[in-house]
Backbone as CSV, one residue per row, in Angstrom:
resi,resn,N_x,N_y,N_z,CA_x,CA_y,CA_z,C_x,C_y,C_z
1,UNK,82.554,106.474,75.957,83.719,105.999,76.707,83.779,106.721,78.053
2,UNK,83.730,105.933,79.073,84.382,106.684,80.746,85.277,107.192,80.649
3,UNK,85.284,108.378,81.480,86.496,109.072,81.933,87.745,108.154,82.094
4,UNK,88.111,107.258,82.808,89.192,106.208,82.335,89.244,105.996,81.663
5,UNK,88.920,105.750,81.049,88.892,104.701,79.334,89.800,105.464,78.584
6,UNK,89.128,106.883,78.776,89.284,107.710,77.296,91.247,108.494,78.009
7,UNK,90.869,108.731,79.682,92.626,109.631,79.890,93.221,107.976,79.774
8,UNK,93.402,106.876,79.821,94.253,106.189,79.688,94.602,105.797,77.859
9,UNK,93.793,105.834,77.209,93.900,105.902,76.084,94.455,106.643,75.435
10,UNK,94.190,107.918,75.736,95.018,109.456,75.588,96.490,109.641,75.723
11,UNK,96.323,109.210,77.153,97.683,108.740,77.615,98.861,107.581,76.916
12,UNK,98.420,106.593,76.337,99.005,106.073,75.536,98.983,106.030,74.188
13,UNK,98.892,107.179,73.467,99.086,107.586,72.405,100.031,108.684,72.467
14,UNK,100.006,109.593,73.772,101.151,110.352,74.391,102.372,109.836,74.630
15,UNK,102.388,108.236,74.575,103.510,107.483,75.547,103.480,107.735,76.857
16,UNK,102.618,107.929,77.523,102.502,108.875,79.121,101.983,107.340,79.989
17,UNK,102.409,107.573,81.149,101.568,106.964,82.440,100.833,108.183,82.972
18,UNK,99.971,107.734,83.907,99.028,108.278,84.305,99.648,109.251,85.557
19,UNK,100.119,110.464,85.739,100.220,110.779,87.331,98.899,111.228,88.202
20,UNK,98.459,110.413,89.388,97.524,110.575,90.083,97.987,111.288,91.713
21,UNK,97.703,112.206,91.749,98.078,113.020,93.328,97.223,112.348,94.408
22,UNK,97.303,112.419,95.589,96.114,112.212,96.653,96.448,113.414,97.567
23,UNK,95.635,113.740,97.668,95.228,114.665,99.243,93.788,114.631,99.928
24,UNK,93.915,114.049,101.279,92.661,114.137,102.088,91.385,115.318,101.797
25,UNK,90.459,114.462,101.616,89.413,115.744,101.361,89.259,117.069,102.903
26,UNK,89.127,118.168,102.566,89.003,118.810,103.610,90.237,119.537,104.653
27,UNK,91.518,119.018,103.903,92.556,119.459,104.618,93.354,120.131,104.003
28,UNK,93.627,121.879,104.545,93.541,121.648,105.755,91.867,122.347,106.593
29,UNK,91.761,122.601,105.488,90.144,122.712,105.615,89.406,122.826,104.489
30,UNK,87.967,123.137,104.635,87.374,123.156,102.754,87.953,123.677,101.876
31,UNK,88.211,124.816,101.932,88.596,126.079,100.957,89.635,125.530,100.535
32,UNK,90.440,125.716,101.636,91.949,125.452,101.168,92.347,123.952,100.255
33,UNK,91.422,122.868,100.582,91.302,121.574,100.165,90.660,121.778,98.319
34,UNK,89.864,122.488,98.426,89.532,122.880,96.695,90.067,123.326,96.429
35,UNK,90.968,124.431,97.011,92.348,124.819,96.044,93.472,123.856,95.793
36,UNK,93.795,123.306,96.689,94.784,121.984,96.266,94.523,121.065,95.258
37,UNK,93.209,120.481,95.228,93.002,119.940,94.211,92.578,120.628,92.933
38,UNK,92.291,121.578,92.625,92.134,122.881,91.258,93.660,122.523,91.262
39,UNK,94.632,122.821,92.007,96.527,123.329,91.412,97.104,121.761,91.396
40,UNK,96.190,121.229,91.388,96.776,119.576,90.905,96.218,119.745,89.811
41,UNK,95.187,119.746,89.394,94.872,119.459,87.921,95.684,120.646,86.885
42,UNK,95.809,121.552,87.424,96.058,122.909,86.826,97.985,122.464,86.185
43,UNK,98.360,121.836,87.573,99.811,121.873,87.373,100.173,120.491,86.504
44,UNK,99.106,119.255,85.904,99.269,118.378,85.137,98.462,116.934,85.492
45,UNK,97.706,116.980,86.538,97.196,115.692,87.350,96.365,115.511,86.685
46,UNK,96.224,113.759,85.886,95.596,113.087,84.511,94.541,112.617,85.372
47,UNK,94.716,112.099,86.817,93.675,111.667,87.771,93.589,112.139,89.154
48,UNK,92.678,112.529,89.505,92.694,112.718,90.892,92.569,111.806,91.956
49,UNK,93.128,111.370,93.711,92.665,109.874,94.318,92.606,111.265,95.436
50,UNK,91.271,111.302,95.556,90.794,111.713,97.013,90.424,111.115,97.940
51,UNK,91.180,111.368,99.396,90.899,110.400,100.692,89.343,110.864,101.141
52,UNK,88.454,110.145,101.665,87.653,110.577,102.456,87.982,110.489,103.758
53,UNK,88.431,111.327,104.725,88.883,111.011,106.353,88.004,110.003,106.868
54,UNK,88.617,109.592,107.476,88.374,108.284,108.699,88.803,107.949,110.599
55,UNK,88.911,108.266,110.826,89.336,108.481,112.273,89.896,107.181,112.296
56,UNK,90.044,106.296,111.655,90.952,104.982,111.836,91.502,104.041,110.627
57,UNK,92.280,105.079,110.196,93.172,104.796,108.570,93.668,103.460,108.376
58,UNK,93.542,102.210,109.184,94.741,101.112,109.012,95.317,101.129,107.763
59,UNK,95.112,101.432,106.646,96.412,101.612,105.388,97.310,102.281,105.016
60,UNK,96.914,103.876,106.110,97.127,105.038,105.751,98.770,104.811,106.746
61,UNK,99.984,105.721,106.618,100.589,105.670,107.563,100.483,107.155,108.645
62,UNK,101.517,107.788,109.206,101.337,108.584,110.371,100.686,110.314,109.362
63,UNK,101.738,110.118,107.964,101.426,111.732,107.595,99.987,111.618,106.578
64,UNK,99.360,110.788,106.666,98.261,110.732,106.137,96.925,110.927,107.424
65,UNK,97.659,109.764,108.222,96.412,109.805,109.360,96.252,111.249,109.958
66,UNK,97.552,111.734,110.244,97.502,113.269,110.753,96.560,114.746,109.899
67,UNK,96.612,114.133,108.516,95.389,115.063,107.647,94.696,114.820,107.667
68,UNK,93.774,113.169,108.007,92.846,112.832,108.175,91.901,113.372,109.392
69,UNK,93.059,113.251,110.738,92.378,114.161,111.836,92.301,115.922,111.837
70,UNK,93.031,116.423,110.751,92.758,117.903,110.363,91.456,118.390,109.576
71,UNK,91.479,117.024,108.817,89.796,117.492,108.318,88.915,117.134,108.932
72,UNK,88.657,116.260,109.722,87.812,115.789,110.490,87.703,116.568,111.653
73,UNK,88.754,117.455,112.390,88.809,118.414,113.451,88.375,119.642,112.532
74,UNK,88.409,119.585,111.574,87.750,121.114,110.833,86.170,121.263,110.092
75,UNK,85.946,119.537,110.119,84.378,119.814,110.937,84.139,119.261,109.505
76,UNK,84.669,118.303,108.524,84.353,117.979,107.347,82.683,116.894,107.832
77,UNK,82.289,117.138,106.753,80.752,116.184,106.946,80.553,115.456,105.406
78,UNK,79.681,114.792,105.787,79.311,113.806,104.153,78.696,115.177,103.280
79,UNK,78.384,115.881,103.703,77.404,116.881,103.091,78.391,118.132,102.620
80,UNK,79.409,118.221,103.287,80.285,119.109,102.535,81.326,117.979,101.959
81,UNK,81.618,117.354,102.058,82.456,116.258,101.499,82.101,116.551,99.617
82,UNK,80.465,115.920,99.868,80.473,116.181,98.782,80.003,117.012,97.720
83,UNK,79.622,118.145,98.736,79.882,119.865,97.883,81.469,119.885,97.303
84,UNK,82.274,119.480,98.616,83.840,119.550,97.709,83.631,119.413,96.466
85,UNK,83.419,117.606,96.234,83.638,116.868,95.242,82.698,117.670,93.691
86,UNK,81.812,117.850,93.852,80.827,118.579,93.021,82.075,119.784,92.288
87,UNK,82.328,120.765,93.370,82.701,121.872,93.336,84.021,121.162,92.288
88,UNK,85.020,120.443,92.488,86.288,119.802,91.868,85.258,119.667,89.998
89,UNK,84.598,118.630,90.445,83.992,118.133,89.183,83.543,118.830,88.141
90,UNK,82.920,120.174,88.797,82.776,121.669,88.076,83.555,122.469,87.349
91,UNK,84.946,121.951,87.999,86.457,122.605,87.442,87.025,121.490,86.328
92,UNK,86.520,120.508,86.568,87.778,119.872,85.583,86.824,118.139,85.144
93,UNK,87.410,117.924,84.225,86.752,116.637,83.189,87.859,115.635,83.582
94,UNK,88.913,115.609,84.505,89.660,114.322,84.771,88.827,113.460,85.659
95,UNK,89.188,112.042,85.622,88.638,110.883,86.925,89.032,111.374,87.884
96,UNK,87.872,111.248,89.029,87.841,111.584,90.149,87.871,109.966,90.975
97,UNK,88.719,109.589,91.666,88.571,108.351,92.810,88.545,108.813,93.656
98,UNK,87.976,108.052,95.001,87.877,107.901,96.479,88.232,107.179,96.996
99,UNK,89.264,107.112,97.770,89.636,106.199,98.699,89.115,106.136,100.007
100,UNK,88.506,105.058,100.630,87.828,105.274,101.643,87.554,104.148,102.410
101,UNK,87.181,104.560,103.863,86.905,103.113,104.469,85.567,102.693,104.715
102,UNK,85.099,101.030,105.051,83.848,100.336,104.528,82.575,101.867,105.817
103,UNK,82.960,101.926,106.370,82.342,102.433,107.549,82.067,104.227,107.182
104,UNK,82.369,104.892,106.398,81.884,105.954,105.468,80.936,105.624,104.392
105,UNK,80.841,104.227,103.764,79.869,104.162,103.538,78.765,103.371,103.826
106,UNK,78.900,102.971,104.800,78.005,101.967,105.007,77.488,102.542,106.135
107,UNK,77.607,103.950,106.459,76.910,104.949,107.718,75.648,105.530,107.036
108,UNK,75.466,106.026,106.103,74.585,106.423,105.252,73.985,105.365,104.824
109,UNK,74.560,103.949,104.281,73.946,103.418,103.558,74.334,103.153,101.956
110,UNK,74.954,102.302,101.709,75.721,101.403,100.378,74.648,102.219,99.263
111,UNK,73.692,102.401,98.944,73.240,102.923,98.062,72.722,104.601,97.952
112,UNK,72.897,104.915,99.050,72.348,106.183,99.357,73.921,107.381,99.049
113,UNK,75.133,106.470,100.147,76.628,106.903,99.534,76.789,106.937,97.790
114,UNK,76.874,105.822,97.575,76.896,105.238,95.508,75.895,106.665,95.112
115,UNK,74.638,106.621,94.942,74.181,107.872,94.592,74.431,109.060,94.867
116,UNK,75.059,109.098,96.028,75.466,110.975,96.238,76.459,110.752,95.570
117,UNK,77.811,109.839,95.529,78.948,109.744,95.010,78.788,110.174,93.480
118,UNK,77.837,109.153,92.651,77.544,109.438,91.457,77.236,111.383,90.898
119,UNK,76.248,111.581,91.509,76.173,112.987,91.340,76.803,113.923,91.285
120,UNK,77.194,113.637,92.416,78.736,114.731,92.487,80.237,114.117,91.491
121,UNK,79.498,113.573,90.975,80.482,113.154,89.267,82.224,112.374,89.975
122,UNK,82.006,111.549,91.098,82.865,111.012,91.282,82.576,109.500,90.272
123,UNK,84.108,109.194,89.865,84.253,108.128,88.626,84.134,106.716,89.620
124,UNK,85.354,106.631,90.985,85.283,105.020,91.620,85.323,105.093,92.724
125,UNK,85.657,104.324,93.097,85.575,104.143,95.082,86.839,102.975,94.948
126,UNK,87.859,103.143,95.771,88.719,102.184,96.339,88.260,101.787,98.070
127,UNK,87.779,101.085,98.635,87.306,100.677,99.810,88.681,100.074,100.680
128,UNK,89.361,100.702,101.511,91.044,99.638,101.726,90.605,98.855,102.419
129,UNK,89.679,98.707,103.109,89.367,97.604,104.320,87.804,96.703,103.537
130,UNK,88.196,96.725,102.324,86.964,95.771,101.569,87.344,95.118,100.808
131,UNK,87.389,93.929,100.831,88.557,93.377,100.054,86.798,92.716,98.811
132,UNK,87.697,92.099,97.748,86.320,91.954,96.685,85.063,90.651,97.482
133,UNK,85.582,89.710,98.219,84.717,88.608,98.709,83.787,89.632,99.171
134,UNK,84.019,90.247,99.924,82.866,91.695,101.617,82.305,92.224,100.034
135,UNK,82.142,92.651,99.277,81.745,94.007,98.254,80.636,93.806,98.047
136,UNK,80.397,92.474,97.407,79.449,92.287,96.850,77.535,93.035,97.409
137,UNK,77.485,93.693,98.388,76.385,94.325,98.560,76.997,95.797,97.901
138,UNK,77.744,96.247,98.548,78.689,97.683,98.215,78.708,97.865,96.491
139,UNK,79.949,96.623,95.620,79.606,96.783,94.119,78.195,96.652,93.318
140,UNK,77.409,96.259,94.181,76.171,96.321,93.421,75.455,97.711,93.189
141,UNK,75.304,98.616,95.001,75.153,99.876,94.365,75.887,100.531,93.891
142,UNK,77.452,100.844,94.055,78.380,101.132,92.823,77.967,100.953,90.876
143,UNK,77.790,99.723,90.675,77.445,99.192,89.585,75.416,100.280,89.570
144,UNK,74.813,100.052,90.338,73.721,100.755,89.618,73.337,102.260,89.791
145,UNK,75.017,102.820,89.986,75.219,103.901,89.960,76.190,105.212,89.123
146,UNK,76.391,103.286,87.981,77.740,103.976,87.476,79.275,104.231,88.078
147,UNK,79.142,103.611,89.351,80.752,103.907,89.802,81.372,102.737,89.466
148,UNK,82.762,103.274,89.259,83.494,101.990,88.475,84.658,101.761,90.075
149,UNK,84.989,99.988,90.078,85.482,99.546,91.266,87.174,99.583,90.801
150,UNK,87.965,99.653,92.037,89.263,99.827,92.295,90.071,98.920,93.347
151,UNK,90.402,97.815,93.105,90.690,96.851,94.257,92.568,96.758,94.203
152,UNK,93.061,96.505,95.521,94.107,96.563,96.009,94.689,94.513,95.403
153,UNK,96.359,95.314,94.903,97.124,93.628,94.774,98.351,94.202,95.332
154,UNK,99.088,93.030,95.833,100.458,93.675,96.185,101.022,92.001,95.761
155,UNK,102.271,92.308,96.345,103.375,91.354,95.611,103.607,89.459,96.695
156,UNK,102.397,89.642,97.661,101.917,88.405,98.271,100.795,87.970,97.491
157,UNK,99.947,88.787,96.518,98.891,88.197,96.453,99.495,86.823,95.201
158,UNK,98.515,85.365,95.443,98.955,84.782,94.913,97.947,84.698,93.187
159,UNK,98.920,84.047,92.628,98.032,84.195,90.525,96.624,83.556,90.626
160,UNK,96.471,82.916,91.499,94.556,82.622,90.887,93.947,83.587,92.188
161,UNK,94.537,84.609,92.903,93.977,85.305,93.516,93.626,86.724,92.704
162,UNK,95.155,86.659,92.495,95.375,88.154,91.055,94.235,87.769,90.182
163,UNK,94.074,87.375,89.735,93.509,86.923,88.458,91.771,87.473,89.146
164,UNK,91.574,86.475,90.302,90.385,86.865,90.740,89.826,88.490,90.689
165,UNK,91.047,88.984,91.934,90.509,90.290,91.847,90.281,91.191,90.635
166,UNK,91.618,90.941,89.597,91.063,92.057,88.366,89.886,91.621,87.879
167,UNK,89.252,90.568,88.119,88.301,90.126,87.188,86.604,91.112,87.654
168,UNK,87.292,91.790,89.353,86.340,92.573,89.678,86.843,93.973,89.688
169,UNK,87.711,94.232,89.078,87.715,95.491,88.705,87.385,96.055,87.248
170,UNK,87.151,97.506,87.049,86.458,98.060,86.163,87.126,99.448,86.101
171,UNK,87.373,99.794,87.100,88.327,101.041,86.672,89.745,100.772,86.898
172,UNK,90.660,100.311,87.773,92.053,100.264,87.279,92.560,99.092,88.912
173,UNK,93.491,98.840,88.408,94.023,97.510,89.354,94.964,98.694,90.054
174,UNK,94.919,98.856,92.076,95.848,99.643,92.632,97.033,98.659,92.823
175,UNK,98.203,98.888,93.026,99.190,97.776,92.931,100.508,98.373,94.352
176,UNK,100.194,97.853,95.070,100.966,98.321,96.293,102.196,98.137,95.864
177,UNK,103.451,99.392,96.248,104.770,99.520,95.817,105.536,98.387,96.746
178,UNK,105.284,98.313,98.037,105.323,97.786,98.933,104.547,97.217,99.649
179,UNK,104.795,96.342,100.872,103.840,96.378,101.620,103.978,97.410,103.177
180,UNK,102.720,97.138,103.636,102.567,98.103,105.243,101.858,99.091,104.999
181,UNK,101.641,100.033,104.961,101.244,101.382,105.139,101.670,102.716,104.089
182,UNK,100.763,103.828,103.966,101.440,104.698,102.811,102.626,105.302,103.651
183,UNK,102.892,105.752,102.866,104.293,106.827,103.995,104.968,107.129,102.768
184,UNK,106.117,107.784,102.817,107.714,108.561,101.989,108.666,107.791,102.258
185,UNK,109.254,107.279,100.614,110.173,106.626,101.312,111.262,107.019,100.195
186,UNK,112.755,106.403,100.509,113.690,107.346,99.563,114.300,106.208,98.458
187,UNK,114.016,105.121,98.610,114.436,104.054,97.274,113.130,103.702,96.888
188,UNK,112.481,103.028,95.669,111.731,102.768,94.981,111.681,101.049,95.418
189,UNK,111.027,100.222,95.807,110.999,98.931,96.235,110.850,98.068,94.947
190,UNK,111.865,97.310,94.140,112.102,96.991,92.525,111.569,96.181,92.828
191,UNK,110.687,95.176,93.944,110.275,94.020,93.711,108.593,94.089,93.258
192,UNK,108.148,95.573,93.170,107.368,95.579,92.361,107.237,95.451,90.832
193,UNK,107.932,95.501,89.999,108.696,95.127,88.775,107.835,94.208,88.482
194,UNK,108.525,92.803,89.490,108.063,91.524,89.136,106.376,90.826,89.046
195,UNK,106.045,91.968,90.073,104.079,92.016,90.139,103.599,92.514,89.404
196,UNK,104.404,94.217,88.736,103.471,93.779,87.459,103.725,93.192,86.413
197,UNK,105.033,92.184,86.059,104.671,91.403,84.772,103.876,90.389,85.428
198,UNK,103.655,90.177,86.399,102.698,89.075,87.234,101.578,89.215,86.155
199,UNK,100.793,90.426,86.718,99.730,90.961,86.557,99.515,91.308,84.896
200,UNK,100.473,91.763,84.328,100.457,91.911,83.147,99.961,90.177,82.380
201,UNK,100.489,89.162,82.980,100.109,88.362,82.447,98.317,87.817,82.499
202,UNK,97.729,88.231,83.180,96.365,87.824,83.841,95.333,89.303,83.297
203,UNK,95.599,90.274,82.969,94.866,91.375,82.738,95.389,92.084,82.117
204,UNK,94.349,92.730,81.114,95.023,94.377,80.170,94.274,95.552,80.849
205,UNK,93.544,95.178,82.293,93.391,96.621,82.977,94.472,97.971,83.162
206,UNK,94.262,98.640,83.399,95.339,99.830,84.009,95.695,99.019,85.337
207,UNK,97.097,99.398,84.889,98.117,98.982,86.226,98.634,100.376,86.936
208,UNK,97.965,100.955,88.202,98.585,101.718,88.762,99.693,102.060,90.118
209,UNK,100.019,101.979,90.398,101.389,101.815,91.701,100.984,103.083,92.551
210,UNK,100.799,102.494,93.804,100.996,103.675,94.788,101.583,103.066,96.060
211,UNK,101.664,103.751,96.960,102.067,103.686,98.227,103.645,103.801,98.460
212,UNK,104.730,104.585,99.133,105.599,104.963,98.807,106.394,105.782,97.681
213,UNK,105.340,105.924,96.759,106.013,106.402,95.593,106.272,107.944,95.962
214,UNK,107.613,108.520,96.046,107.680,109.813,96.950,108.539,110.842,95.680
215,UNK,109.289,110.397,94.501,110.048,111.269,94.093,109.864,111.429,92.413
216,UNK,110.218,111.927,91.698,109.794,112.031,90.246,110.362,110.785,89.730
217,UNK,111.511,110.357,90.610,112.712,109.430,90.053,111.575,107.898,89.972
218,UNK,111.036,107.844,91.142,110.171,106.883,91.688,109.205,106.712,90.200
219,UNK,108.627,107.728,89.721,107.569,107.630,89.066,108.416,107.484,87.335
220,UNK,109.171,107.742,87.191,110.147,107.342,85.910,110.604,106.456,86.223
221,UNK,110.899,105.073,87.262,110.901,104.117,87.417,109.875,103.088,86.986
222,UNK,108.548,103.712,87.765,107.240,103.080,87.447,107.059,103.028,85.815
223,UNK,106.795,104.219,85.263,106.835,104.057,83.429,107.828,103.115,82.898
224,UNK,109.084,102.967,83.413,109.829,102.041,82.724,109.717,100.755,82.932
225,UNK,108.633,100.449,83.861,108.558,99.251,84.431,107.153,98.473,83.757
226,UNK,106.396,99.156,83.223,105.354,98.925,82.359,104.378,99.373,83.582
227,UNK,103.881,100.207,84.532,103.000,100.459,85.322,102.273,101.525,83.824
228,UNK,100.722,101.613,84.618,100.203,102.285,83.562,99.617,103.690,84.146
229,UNK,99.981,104.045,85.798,100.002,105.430,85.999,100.779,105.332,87.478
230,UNK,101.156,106.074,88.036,101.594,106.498,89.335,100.871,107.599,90.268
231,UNK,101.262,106.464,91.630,99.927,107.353,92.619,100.851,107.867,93.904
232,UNK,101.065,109.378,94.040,101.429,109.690,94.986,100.980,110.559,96.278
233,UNK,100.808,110.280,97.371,100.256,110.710,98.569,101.147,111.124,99.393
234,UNK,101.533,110.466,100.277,102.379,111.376,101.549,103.156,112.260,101.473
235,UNK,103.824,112.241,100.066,104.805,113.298,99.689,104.564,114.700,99.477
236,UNK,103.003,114.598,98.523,102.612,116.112,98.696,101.197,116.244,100.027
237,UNK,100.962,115.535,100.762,100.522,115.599,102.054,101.760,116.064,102.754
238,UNK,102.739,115.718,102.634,103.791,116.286,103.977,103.987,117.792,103.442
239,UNK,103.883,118.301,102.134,104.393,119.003,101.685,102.810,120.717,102.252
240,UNK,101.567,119.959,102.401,100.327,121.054,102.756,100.650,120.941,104.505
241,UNK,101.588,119.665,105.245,101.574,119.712,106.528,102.613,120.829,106.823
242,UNK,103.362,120.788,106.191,104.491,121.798,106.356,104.072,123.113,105.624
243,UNK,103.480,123.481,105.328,102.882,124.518,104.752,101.654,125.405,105.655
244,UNK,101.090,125.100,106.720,99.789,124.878,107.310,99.749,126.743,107.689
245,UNK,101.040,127.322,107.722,100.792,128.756,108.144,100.735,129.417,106.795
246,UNK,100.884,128.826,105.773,100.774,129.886,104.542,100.378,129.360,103.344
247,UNK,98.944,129.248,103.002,98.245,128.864,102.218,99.220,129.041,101.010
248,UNK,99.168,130.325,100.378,99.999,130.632,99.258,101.156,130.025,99.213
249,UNK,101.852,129.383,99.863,102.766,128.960,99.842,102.994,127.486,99.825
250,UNK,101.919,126.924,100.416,101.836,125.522,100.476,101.379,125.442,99.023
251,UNK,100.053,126.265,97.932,99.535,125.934,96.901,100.706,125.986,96.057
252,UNK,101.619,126.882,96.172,103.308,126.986,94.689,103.985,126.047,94.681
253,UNK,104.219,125.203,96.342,105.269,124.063,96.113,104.472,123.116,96.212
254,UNK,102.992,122.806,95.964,102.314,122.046,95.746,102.665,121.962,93.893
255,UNK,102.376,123.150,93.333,102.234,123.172,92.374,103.191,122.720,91.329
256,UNK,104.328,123.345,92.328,105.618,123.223,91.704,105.765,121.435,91.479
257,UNK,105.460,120.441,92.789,106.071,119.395,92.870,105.301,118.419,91.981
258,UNK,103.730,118.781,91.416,102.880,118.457,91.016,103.801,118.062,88.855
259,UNK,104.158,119.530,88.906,104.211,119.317,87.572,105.640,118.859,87.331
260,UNK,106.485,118.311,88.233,108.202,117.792,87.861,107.686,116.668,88.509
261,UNK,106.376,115.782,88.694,106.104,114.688,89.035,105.585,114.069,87.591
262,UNK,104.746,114.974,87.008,104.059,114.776,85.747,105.053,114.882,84.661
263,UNK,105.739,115.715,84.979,107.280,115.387,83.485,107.871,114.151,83.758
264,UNK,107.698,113.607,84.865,108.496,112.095,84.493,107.628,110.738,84.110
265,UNK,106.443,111.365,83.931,105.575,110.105,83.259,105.702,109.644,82.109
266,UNK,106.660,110.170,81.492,107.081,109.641,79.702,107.616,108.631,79.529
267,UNK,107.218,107.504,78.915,107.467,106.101,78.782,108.882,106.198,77.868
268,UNK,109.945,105.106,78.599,110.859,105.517,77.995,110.913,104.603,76.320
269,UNK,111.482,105.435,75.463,111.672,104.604,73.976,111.635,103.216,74.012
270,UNK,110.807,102.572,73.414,111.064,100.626,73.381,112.246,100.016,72.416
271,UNK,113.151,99.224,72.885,113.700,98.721,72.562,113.691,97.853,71.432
C-alpha cells in the first residue's frame, strides 16, 4: 500500500481528516526550511504539501509569492531542492507532495525531474498551471516513476468535467475553498460544502480542501463537511514571515499552530 493509501486509511479508522501544512521549500532558507518541516511533522502533520519556488506563482497569493522570492533570493537550486526533500524523507514516513509550476519541470526535463523527485522519496506532484488535457507527457514520467498525480476542482468546475479529472487522479482530488488565489481569510467560504457532495458523488478518492483555509475553526468545518483532509498555507507562511529575526521563535509558534490545527481534524459523531 502507498503512503496515501495507508495515512488515509489510518486516518479513518481514527475518525480523523487529514491535516496537511505547506511551506515553500527553502524559506527562509535551507536550514531553517528543514526545520519547519521536521516541527510540522513532529507537532502532528499526517501530510506534508511542499511549494517548489517559482518566480511567477499565478495561484499563489501576495504571502506566498513573497516566500517564494525568499527562497529563490537565498539561492535555492533543483540540486538542493532536492537534498531538502531527501533530508525531510530521512526524518519521517508521511506523504510528501509538491506543488509546483509546469516550467520547474519541464527545465530539466519531464523525466529527468519524475526521477530525481522519485528518489528523494517524494509521493506526488500537483502542477497549478497543468491542468490534466497539457499532462499527458508530464503523467507519463510521473507514472514510470511511481509518482502519484494531484489535480485541482473548484466549485465552477462542471460534473462531466469533475468526473473527468478524478478519473486522472491517483493520489487525492485538491478542492479549492474558494476561488482566486491562496491567501488568509477569516470566514470559511460554505459554498464549498456543496462541491464536495458534488464530488462525493463521482469519486471515493480523498477529498482535500485548501486555499484559504486559515483557522482550526476552518478545518473543523472541513471534517464536518465530509472533506477527507485539510490544506493550510498562508497562515503558517505569514506566521515564518513574521518570525524572519528569530528562528526559535518562528519554529514554537509554528509548532504551536501546527498541533491546535491537527486537534480539530476529528470527524464529528454521525448522526
Amino acid at each position: 500500500m502507498d503512503r496515501y493509501s495507508s495515512t488515509f486509511a489510518a486516518l479513518r479508522m481514527r475518525n480523523e481528516i487529514a491535516f496537511i501544512p505547506f511551506a515553500e521549500a527553502g524559506d527562509p532558507d535551507l536550514r531553517a526550511s528543514e526545520s519547519i518541516f521536521k516541527s510540522y511533522v513532529d507537532s502532528g502533520a499526517d501530510v506534508l504539501e511542499i511549494g517548489y519556488p517559482f518566480s511567477d506563482p499565478i495561484a499563489d497569493g501576495p504571502i506566498n509569492q513573497r516566500a517564494a522570492i525568499r527562497s529563490i533570493s537565498a539561492g535555492l537550486t533543483h540540486a538542493a531542492f532536492f537534498r531538502l526533500i531527501g533530508n525531510i524523507r530521512s526524518y519521517t514516513d508521511v506523504p510528501i507532495g509538491i506543488l509546483l509550476y509546469a516550467n520547474s519541470a519541464r527545465h530539466p526535463g519531464y523525466s529527468t525531474f519524475c526521477k530525481r523527485a522519485s528518489d528523494a522519496g517524494i509521493d506526488s506532484l500537483l502542477v497549478a498551471d497543468m491542468p490534466p488535457e497539457e499532462s499527458e507527457e508530464l503523467a507519463a514520467a510521473m507514472t514510470a516513476n511511481g509518482l502519484q498525480t494531484v489535480y485541482i476542482v473548484s466549485e465552477l468546475t462542471p460534473p462531466n468535467r469533475m468526473k473527468y479529472i478524478c478519473s486522472k487522479v491517483t493520489g487525492f482530488v485538491y478542492v479549492v475553498s474558494r476561488l482566486g488565489s491562496t491567501g488568509v481569510q477569516t470566514k470559511v467560504n460554505v459554498t464549498v460544502d456543496a462541491t464536495l457532495k458534488r464530488l462525493r458523488k463521482v469519486t471515493g478518492k480523498p477529498l482535500c480542501v485548501g486555499f484559504g483555509i486559515s483557522t482550526p475553526g476552518h478545518v473543523r468545518h472541513m471534517a464536518a463537511a465530509g472533506a477527507d483532509g485539510a490544506i493550510v498555507g498562508s497562515a503558517l507562511v505569514k506566521i515564518i514571515e513574521d518570525n524572519l529575526a528569530s528562528k526559535p521563535s518562528m519554529i514554537k509558534q509554528l509548532s504551536k499552530a501546527i498541533a491546535a490545527f491537527k486537534k480539530a481534524t476529528k470527524r464529528p459523531p454521525s448522526r
